[in-house]
C-alpha positions as CSV (number, residue, x, y, z in Angstrom):
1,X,18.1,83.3,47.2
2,X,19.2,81.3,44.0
3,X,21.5,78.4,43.2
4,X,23.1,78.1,40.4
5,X,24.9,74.5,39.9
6,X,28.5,74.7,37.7
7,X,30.0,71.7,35.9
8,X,33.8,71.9,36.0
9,X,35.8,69.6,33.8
10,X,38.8,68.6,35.8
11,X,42.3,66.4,35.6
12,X,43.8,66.9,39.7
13,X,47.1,66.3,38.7
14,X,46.9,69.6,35.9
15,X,44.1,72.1,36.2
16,X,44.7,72.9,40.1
17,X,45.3,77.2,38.9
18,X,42.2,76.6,36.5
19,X,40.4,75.9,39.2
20,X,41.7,78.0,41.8
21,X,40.7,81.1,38.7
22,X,37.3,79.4,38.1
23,X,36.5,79.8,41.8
24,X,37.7,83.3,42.1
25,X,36.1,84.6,39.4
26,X,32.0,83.2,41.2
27,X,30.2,86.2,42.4
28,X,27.7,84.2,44.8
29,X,28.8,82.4,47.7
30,X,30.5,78.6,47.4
31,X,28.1,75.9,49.0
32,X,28.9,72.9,48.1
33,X,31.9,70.9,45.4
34,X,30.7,67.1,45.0
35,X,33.4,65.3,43.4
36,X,31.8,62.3,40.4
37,X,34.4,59.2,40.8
38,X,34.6,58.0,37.6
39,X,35.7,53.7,37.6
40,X,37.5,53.0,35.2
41,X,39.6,49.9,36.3
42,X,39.1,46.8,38.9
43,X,41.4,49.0,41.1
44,X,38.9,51.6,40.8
45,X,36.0,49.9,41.7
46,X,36.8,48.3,44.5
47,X,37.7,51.8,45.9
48,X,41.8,51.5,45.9
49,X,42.3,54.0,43.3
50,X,39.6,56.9,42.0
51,X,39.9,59.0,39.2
52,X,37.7,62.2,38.9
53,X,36.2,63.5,36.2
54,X,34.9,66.6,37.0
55,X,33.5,68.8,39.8
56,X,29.4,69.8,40.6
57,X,30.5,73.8,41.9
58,X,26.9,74.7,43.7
59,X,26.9,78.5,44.2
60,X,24.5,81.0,46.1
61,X,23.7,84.1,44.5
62,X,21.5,87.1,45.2
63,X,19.0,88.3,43.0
C-alpha cells in the first residue's frame, strides 16, 4: 500500500462543490482530512472563532 498526502486550498463558506469534485475524482481510498486552523484574530486564538485555510486529503492507493 501507498499514501499519497493532497493539499487542498479551501474557503468553507465557497468551495463546498470544489471539494465535493476534488474528492470524487481520488482513485485510492479516503483516510484521513486534517483541517490547519489558521489564527488570525484574538477571537481566533483563544478558540471562539476559527478560520481554515486549507485541507491535508491523505489517500490510500494500490500499486
Amino acid at each position: 500500500m501507498r499514501y499519497k498526502v493532497h493539499q487542498f486550498e479551501i474557503n468553507l463558506e465557497k468551495d463546498r462543490q470544489k471539494l465535493e469534485d476534488f474528492l470524487n475524482r481520488l482513485t485510492g481510498e479516503v483516510v484521513s482530512i486534517i483541517p490547519n486552523n489558521k489564527n488570525l484574530s484574538l477571537a481566533q486564538v483563544y478558540g471562539l472563532a476559527r478560520r481554515i485555510n486549507f485541507l491535508l486529503i491523505i489517500e490510500k492507493v494500490n500499486n
